[in-house]
N, C-alpha and C positions, 0 to 999 in steps of 0.2 A: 812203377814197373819198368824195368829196362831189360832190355834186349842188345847181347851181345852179339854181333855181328861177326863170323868165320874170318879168321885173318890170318895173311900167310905172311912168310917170314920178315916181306920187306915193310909190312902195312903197322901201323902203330896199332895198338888195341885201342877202340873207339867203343864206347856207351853214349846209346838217344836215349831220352829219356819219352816214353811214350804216353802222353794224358789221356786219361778217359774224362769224356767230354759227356754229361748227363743234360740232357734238356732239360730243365723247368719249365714248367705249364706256368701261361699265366695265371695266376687264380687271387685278383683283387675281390677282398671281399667289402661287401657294402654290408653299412652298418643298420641296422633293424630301425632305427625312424627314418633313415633316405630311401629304404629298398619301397617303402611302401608308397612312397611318393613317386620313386622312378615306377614300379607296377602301373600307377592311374596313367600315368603322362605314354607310356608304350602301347598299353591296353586303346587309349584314346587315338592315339595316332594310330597304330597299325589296327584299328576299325575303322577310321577313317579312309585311308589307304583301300582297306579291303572292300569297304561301300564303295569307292571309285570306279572300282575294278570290277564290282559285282553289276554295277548298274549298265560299266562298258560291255561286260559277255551277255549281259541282259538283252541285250537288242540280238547280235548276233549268235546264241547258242540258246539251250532250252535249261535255262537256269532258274530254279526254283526260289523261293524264300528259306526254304527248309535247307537249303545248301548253303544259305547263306547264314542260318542261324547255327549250323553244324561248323561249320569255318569258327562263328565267334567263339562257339565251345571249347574249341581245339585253342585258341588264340588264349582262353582265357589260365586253361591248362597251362600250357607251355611258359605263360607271363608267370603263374604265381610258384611256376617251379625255380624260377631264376634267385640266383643267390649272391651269384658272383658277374664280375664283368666279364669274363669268359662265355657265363649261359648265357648271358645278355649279346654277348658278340654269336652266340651259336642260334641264338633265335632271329638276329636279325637276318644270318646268313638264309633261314630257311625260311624268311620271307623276302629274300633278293628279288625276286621279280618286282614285288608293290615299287620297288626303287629305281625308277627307271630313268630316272630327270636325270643329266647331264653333271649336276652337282652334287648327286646323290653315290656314285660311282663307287667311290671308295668309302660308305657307310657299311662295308663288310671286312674293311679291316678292324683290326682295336683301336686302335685313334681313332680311326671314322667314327666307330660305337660309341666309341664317348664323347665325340663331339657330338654326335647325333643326340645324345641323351644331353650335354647340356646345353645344347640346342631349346630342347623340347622344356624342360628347367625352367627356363628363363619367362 
């Protein structure tokens, strides 16, 4: 697309050339014998995580077992919807609180995600 710009007598005639710039999503997809490995290792960790935190509000709020087996249901959900490193980066993000350690910071970007996951891997 170019767009010509109004030019009076003393000005040369000038064409910019104007890009359209389209975002790409990232969307790595993982392949159907890893996704099921990374599932167990997320699932594992972010129960763990969530047991932490369950046992922390435990003392100070009136937190159930049933709240806490309502959270696994949900976790177990959102774990076996992942397909791509994208929903893997979009679940971690919406469990950003369990991450609070100083190291853990930037496990809500995508390189953090995948470091996090080959982290958890190994």
């Amino acid at each position: 697309m170019y767009i010509r710009f109004m030019q009076t007598n003393l000005e040369k005639r000038t064409n910019f050339r104007i890009f359209k710039h389209n975002k790409k999503e990232t969307n790595m997809k993982i392949n159907a014998t890893n996704i099921n490995r990374i599932h167990d290792v997320l699932i594992t960790d972010i129960q763990r995580l969530l047991f932490k935190q369950y046992n922390e509000m435990k003392v100070r709020f009136n937190v159930t077992d049933e709240d806490y087996d309502t959270q696994n249901t949900l976790l177990y959900d959102e774990v076996y919807k992942c397909k791509t490193l994208n929903d893997v980066n979009e679940l971690v993000i919406s469990y950003q609180d369990l991450f609070d350690a100083y190291e853990d910071i930037g496990v809500c970007t995508l390189e953090g995600t995948m470091n996090y996951i080959f982290k958890l891997l190994r």
